[in-house]
N, C-alpha and C positions, 0 to 999 in steps of 0.2 A: 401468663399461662402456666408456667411452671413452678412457680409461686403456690396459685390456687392447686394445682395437682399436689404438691407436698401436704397443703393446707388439710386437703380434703382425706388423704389417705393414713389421717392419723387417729381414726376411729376404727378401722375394723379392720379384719387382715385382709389380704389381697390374692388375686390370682400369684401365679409363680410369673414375676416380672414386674408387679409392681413396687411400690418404693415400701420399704419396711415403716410399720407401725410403728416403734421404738425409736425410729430416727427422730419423727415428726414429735413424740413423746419429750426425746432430750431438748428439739430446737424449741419450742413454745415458751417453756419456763425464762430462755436467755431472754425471747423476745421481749419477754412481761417484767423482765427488770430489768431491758434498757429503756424501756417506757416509763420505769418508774424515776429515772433518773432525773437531779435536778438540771435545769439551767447551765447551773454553775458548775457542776461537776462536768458537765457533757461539754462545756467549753477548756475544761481545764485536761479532759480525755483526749478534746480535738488537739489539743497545742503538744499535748504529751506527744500524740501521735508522728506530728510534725515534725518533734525534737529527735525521733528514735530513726526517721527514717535514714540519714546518712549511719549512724553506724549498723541498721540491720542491714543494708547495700555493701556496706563495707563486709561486712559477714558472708554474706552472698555472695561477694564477688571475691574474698579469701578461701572461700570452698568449706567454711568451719559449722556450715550446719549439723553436719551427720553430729560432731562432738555435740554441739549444744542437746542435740536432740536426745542424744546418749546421760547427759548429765540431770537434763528435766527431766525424767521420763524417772527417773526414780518418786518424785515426790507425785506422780499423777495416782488419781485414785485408779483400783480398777476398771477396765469399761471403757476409762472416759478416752476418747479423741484427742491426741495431738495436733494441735493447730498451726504451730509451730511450721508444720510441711508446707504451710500455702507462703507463695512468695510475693514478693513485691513487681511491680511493673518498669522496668529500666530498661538502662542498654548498660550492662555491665554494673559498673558502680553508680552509675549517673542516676537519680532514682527521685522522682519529683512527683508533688501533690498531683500536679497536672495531668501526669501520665497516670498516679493510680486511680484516678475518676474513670478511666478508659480500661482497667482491669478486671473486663467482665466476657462475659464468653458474649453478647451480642458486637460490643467493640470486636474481638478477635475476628467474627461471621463477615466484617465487613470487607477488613485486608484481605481474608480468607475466598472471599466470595467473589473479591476483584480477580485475584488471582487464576482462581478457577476459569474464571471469564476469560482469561486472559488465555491462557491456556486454550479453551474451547475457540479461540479465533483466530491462532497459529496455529490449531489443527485441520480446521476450515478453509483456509488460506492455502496450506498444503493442498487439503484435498484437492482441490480447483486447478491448482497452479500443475498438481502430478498429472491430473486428466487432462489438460492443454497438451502439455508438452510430449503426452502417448499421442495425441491425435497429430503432433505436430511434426514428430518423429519416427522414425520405424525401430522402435526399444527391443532388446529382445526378452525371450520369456522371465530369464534370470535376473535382468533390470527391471522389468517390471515389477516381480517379486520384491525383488528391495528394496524398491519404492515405497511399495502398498505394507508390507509386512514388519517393515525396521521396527516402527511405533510397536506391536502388539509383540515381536519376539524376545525385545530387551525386556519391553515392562514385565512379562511372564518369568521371565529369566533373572531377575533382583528383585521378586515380590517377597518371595520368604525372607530373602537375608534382610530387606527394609522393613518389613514386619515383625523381626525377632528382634533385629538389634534396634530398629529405631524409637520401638517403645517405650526404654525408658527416657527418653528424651527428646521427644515429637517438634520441639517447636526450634530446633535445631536443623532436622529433616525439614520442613517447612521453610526454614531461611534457602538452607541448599536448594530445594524445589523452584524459588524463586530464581535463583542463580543460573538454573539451568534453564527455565524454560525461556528466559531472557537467551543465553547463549544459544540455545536451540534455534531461536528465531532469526538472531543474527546469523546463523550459520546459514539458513533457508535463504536470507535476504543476499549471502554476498555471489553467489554465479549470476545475478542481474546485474550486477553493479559494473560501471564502464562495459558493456558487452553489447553488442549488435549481434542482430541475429540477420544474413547476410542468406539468407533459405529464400528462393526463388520460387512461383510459384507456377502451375500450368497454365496457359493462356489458350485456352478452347473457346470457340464459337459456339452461341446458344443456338442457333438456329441452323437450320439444315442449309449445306451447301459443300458442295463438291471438291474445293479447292480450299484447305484448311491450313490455317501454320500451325502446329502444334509444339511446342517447346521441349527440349529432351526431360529426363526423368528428372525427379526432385535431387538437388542439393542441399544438405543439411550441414550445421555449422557443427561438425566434429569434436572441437575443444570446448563452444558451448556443453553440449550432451554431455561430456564426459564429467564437464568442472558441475554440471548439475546433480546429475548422480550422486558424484560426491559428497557434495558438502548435502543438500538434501538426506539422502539415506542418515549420514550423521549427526546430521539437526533431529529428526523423524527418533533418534536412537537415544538423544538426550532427552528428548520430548518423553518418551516412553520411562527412563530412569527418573523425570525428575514428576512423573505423574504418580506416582507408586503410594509417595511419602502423603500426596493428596487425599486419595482416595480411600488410602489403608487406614493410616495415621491419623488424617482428620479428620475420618468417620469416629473413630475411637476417643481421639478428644473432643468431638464434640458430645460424645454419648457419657465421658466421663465426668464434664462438668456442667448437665443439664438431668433434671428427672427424670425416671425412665420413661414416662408416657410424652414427655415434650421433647426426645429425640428424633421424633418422626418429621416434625414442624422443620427441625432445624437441618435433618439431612434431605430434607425434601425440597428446602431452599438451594441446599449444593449441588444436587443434580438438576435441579432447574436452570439455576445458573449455566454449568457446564452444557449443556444442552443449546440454550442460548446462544452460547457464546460459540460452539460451535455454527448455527444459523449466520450467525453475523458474520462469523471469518466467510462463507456464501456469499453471501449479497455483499462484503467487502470485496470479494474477488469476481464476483460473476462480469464487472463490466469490464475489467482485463481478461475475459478468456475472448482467443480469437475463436468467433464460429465460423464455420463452417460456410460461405458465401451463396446465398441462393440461386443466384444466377452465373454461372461461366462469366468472363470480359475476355474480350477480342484482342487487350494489349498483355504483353508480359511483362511484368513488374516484378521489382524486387523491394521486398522490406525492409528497406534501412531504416528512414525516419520512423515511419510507423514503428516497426520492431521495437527501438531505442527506446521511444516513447512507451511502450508498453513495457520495456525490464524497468523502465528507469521505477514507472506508477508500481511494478511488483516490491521491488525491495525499498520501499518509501511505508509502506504498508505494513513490511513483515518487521521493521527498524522501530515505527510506532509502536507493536506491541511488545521488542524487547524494553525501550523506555518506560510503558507501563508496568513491564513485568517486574521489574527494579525498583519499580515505583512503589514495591508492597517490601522492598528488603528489610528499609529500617525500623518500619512499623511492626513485623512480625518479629522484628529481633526482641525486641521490648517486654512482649507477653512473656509471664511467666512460665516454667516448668507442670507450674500447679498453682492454680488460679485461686482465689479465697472460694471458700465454698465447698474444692471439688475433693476436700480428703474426707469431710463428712459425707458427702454422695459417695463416693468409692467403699466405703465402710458400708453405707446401707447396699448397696450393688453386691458385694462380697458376701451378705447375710440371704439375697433368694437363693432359691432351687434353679439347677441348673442339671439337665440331662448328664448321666452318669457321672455325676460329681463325689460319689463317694470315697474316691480315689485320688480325687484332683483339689480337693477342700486346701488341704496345707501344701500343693507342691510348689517347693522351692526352686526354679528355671533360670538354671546358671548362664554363661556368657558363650561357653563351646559349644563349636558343630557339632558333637558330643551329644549334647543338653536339645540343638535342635533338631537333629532325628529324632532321637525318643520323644517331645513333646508330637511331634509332624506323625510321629508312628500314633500315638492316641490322638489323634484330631480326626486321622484317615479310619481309622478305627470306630469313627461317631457313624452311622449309617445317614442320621435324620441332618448334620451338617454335609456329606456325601451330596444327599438327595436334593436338597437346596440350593446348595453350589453348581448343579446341572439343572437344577429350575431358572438361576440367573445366565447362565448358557441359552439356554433355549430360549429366555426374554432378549437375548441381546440376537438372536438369528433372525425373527421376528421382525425387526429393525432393520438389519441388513438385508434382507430379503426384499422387503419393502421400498428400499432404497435403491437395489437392484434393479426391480420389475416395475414401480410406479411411475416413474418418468415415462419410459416405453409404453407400457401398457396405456398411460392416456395418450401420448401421442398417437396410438395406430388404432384405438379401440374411437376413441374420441374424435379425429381428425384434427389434431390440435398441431402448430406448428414445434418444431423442438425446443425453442427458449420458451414460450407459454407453457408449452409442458412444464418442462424442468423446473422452473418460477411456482409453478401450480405445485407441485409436488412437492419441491421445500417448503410452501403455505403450510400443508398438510401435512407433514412427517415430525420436521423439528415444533410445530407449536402444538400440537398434538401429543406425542410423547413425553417436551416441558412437560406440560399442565396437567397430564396423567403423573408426571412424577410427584410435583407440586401437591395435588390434592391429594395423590394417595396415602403421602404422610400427615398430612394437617387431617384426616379422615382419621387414620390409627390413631391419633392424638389424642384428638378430641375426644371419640370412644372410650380412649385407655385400652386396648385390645390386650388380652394375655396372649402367651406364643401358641397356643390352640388355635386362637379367634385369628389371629395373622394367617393363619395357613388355611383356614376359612374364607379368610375375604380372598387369600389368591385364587383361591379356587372359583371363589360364587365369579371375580370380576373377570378370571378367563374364560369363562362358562358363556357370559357376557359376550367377551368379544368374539367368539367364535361362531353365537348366534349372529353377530353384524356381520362378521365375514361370509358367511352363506346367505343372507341377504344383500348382500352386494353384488355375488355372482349371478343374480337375477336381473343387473343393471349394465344393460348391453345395447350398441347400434347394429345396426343392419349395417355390412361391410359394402364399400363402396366398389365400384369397377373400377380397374386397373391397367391398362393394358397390359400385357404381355406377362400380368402378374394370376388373377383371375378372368381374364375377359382376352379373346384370342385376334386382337385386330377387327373384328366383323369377321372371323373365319380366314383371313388370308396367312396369320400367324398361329404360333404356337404356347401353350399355356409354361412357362416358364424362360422364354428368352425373348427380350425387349424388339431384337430387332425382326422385322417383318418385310416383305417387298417393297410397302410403299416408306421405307427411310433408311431402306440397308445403303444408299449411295450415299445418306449424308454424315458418315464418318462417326460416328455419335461417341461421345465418352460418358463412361457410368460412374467416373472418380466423381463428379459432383452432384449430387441430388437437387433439380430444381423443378419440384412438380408445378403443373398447370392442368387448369379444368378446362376440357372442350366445349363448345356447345352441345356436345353428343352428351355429354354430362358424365365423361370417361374422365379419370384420372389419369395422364401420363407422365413419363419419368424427368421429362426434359421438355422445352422446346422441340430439339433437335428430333424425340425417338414419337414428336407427333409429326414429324414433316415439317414444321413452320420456316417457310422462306423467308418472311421476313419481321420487323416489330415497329414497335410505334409507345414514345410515352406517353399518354393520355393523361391528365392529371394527378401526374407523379409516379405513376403505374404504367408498365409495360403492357402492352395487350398484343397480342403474332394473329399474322395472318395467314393468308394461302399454305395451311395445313394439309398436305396430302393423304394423311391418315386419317383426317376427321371427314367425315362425307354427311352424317347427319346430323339433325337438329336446328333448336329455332337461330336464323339466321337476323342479326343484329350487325346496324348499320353508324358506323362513329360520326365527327362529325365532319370528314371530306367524306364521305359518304362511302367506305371500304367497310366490307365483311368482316369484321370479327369473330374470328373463327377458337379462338383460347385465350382464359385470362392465369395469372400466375396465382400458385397458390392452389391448393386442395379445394374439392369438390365439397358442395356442403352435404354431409350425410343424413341434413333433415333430423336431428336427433337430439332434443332436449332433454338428457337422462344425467347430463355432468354434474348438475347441481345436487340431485340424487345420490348419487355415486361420490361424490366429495363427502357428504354428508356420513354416510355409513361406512365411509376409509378413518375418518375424522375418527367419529364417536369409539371404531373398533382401537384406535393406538391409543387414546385417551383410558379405556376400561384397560389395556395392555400396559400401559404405563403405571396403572394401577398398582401394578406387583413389584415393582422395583424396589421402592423402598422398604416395604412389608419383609422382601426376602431379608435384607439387609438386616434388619433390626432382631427379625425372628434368628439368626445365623449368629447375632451377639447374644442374644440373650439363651442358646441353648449350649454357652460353654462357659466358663468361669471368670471373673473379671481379668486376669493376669495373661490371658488365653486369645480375646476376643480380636486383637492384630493378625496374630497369627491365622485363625479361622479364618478373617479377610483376605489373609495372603495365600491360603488354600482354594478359596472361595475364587483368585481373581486368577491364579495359575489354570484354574480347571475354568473356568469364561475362555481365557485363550487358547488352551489345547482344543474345545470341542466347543466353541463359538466365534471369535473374530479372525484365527487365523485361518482355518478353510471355509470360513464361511464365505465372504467373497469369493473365493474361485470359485466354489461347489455352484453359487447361484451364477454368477456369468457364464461356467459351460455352460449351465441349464439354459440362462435365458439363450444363447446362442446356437442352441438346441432346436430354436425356433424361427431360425431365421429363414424367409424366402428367396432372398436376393442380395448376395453380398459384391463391395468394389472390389473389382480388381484393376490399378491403375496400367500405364502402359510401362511400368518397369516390372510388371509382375506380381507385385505386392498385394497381399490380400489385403483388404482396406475395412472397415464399420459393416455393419448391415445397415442395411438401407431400410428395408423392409418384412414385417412377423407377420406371424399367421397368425392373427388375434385369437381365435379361439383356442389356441397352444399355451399363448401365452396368458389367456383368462386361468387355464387350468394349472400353469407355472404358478401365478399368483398368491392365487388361492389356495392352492395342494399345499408350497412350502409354510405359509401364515399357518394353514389348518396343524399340519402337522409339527411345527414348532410349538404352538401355543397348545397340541395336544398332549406333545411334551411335557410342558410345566404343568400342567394336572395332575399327568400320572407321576409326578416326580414329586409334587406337592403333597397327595394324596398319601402317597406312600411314606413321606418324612410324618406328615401330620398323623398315622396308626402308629409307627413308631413309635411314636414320642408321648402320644395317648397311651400305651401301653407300659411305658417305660414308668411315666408320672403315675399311672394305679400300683402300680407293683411298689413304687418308692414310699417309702415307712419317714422319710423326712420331712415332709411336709406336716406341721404345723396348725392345730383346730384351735385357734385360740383367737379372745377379743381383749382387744387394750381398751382399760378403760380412758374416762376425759384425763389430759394430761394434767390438767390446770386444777382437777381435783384432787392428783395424786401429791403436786405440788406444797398444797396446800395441809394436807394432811402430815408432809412430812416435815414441813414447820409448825 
């Protein structure tokens, strides 16, 4: 692919972004006299090659290139390229045919791409394992903060200085990246290790009855909680530094040793990855989270075996992906500095047009803090880099928002049990956002988009999504009766508190959620807050009987021949619309997805090549101030904005909502998508006039056509 784009782009000039005409001009001629080579010469080049490789390693790994490059560099004609910069493939001096077959920027995508993975499923991992342990503990606000926020305040907090300085020497940061996200994960993995969790649980009767044991408040294992905290928040803190060099870094070398139009293909594979491998740390962790148990038990039990069993399965998990993470160290040490190929890419890169570059052509960007204020003072200074950097903000709220509200929302809009949700909702989010990231680049690729046409397609594809999101808000059930939530007992109770005359004697608790449907075709909160005296398992299934609260409805007989009066489980709300609704959540994060890479690429190519790190690490400081780090809070008060019914157990403790107002929360949904993604338009719109104005008024851009090269060639012999 990137082959044919050089190919193609050596006849006429190009948008501002594509690959210079002159490049493709110089490379043609070399190609048509290695073609013309004999046999015998091309075997006696391959053996030469062979011969030179231990002392150019030996030179490499002596640090004596700068000299050599100082000493050639007289006898080069003007013009021409040093080739000399592109290195060998080794681990120090070790330096083998073997290894330089694998010195190409695809080889590199693979280590690179494991990594990433790697990465995305110790964050996944986390996620699940921090959400257990809230539900399983009473955290408080500041612990929870440090849980949720470690990851996104370090990475914001060493973006620059990993962006400035690791530039010149990326695949150094990249080894480190490995190092840490291996230790990160070990650090996650060891508060499970040898630890019981020794937390006792409440033993309440599901069914009504007068005379109850109920267990005192929750015990929690103390030195657990605390040894988690710890080392957690400082896994979550390394995870965050050793992600930086990822994202900044490897965006940049993969854009400096690939054409410009086939960088889209190649970073469209890294955040699909990343993406992914976040999904998988999910469904690796979802079958150790303890839920929530649907029905009350009459015995009081405590979790040792179980418990044990469940740390031991967590850090067996988070161990695997430090051994993969390692698994990428010595393959990545190998890759060179500067790959073959990528001094003459960097050369044609350093020759387009780049938004106020008349200033920035020849600057020199020393090593001092000095050096990086003043480049960070002209970066903040770009309006159209500003306006994009808050366009990738507002794509990543989007996401969190979604992640917030979708699980709920199908639970309570749908009648869906909480794991079916949740499951459902991971379907939809992580492979839907992948594959929006995936094709948005393989789409700019294929195109050839210039940085005009990029700020176009974000625009036309969130115009897109915005139409699916207000056609999804048209895809709604009729809400079901409740007792004591919308529906008042038949009159004998009150619309917001469960208990009523006929079950106030049976003691009821709201700490566990375990609905069942009447025959009256009511939803209630429990057994217990329908009255049911007592139960029966029917083929595998619980079904209560002599219900005091239930009085109506069709009356069905098991088979000793007793009334059935409630089965467990939500009422069906008659309502075929999920598949609909899946449908138009899907397509909307897919067109959403669309833009991520587009921002990216559009964000390198309107600053100078020497530049383009830094940009990222402006680009990723300003995602965390006004995207990942209050965007979960902002959306959990909101959704908790909408709650009808929350636990309070019997120590006091405010506990989950139990139950939303669906229509609150249709409008939570929807408002924060709408207005995120309304966001990245006017923030698009406005970088894209910018920059259209900027390019008219600019006198440097170039009206010129190269002719065939192979004719100019020929001429000048």
């Amino acid at each position: 692919m990137s082959e044919g784009v050089a190919r193609r782009s050596g006849y006429q000039y190009e948008a501002p972004g594509g690959v210079e005409p002159w490049e493709a001009a110089r490379a043609r001629p070399a190609e048509d006299s290695r073609a013309r080579e004999t046999p015998k010469s091309s075997k006696s080049r391959k053996k030469y090659r062979y011969l030179r490789l231990l002392p150019e390693s030996l030179v490499r790994f002596g640090g004596f290139r700068k000299r050599k490059k100082a000493k050639s560099s007289v006898s080069k004609k003007p013009g021409e390229l040093d080739d000399s910069l592109d290195q060998l493939c080794g681990l120090g001096c070790l330096v083998s045919p073997c290894c330089e077959r694998c010195n190409n920027i695809r080889c590199f995508m693979v280590f690179y791409c494991i990594l990433v993975l790697c990465q995305g499923v110790v964050l996944g991992l986390t996620d699940v394992s921090i959400g257990n342990v809230q539900r399983e503990y009473s955290l408080k606000t500041i612990e929870k903060l440090a849980l949720e926020l470690s990851y996104d305040i370090s990475s914001g907090l060493v973006a620059m200085f990993i962006a400035f300085y690791g530039d010149r020497k990326k695949v150094i940061w990249f080894v480190a990246s490995s190092f840490f996200i291996g230790l990160g994960s070990l650090l996650c993995a060891l508060p499970f290790i040898n630890e019981e969790n020794n937390k006792s649980k409440v033993g309440i009767e599901d069914i009504c009855t007068e005379i109850k044991v109920v267990s005192g408040c929750q015990s929690s294992d103390a030195s657990f909680q605390s040894k988690y905290l710890y080392f957690v928040t400082l896994g979550q803190t390394m995870q965050g530094i050793a992600g930086m060099p990822l994202y900044i870094l490897g965006t940049t070398f993969i854009d400096e040793n690939v054409a410009t139009h086939s960088a889209g293909i190649y970073v469209g594979i890294a955040e699909f990855t990343s993406m992914i491998g976040y999904g998988m740390g999910h469904v690796i962790g979802a079958p150790l989270v303890k839920v929530p148990e649907d029905s009350t038990s009459a015995t009081n039990t405590t979790g040792t075996n179980g418990s044990t069993e469940w740390l031991w399965t967590w850090w067996i998990r988070f161990l695997s992906a430090t051994l993969v993470a390692w698994f990428t160290l010595i393959p990545l040490s190998c890759f060179p500095h500067n790959m073959p190929g990528s001094t003459r890419i960097k050369a044609a890169k350093r020759k387009q047009l780049h938004l106020f570059d008349s200033k920035l052509k020849d600057l020199q960007v020393g090593t001092s803090i000095k050096d990086l204020c003043a480049v960070l003072w002209i970066l903040m200074k770009n309006p159209v880099l500003i306006c994009l950097a808050l366009s990738k903000a507002a794509e990543s709220l989007v996401i969190i928002g979604d992640a917030e509200f979708l699980p709920i929302y199908l639970e309570n809009q749908f009648m869906l049990t909480p794991p079916v949700a949740t499951i459902l909702a991971g379907l939809v989010l992580i492979p839907g956002g992948a594959l929006g990231q995936l094709l948005g680049g393989v789409i700019v690729s294929t195109l050839e988009m210039s940085c005009k046409a990029l700020m176009r397609f974000i625009v036309a594809t969130s115009v897109i999504s915005l139409i699916l999101l207000v056609f999804s808000t048209f895809v709604h059930c009729n809400p079901v009766q409740f007792a004591g939530i919308n529906e008042d007992y038949d009159g004998e109770g009150q619309l917001g508190n469960l208990t009523a005359p006929c079950n106030e004697k049976c003691r009821c608790s709201s700490s566990v959620y375990s609905s069942i449907c009447g025959r009256d075709n009511i939803e209630y909160f429990s057994p217990c807050f329908a009255g049911c005296m007592y139960s029966k398992a029917l083929t595998g299934k619980k079904t209560y009987y002599s219900c005091s609260c239930i009085k109506e409805g069709l009356i069905t007989a098991d088979e000793e021949g007793d009334f059935i009066d409630a089965r467990p489980g939500k009422c069906d709300a008659k309502c075929y619309k999920l598949p609909l609704f899946v449908a138009f959540i899907f397509s909307m994060l897919v067109y959403s997805g669309f833009s991520g890479v587009p921002i990216v690429l559009a964000i390198m190519r309107i600053v100078p090549v020497q530049l383009r790190s830094l940009a990222l690490g402006v680009c990723y400081v300003v995602l965390r101030i006004f995207g990942t780090i209050p965007g979960p809070s902002i959306f959990k008060m909101s959704r908790e904005n909408s709650c009808i019914f929350r636990d309070v157990n019997e120590c006091g403790h405010t506990g989950r909502c139990w139950i939303y107002n669906k229509t609150k929360m249709a409008y939570l949904l929807v408002g924060t998508s709408f207005l995120c993604k309304l966001c990245t338009i006017i923030f698009t719109t406005t970088a894209f006039f910018i920059y259209k104005c900027h390019v008219n008024e600019s006198t440097d851009i170039p009206n010129i056509t190269v002719k065939n090269p192979k004719v100019k060639k020929k001429r000048r012999n």
